[in-house]
C-alpha positions in Angstrom: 26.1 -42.6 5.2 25.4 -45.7 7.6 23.9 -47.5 4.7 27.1 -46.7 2.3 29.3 -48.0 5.6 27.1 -51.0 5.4 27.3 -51.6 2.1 31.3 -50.9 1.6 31.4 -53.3 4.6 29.3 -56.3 3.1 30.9 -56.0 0.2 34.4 -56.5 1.5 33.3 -59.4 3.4 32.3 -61.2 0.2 35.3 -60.0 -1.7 37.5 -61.3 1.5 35.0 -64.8 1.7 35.8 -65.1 -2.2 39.3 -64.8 -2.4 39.6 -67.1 0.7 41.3 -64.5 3.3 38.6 -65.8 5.7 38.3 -69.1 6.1 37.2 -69.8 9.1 34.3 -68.8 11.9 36.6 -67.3 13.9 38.7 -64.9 11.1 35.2 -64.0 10.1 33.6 -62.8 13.5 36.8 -61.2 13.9 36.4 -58.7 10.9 32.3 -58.4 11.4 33.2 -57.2 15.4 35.8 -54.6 13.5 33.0 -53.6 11.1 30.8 -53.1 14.4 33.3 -50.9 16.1 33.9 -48.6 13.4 30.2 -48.5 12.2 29.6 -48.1 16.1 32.5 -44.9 16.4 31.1 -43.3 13.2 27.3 -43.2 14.1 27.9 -40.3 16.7 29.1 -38.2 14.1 26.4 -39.2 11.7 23.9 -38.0 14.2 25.0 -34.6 14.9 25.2 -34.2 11.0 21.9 -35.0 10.9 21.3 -32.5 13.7 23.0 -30.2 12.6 21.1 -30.5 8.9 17.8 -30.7 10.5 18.7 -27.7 12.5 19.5 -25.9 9.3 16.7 -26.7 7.8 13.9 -23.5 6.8 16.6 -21.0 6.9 17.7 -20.3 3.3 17.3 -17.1 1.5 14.1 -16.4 0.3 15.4 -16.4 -3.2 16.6 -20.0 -3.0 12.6 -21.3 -1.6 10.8 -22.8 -4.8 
């Protein structure tokens, strides 16, 4: 999930760089600090799901177990 964040994230930059919606230093630290705050909010959640899937993990059904 971080990695797609990341990804969706560098990709908008470019896409925002390219069409000339940042240009300058400023506008551009401006949307990378936004990008940090929400990738920063997210990564909580993205822990306890790993938690919680880690947690999980071993107790299936023995008819689902190769």
């Amino acid at each position: 999930m971080e990695r797609q964040f990341i990804a969706a994230a560098q990709n908008d930059l470019m896409a925002k760089l390219a069409s000339g919606e940042i240009d300058t230093e400023a506008k551009k630290q401006k949307l990378l600090d936004t990008y940090v705050e929400e990738l920063e909010s997210k990564y909580p959640e993205w822990a306890n799901l790993q938690v919680s899937l880690v947690a999980g993990a071993g107790f299936e059904p023995a008819a689902f177990r190769l």
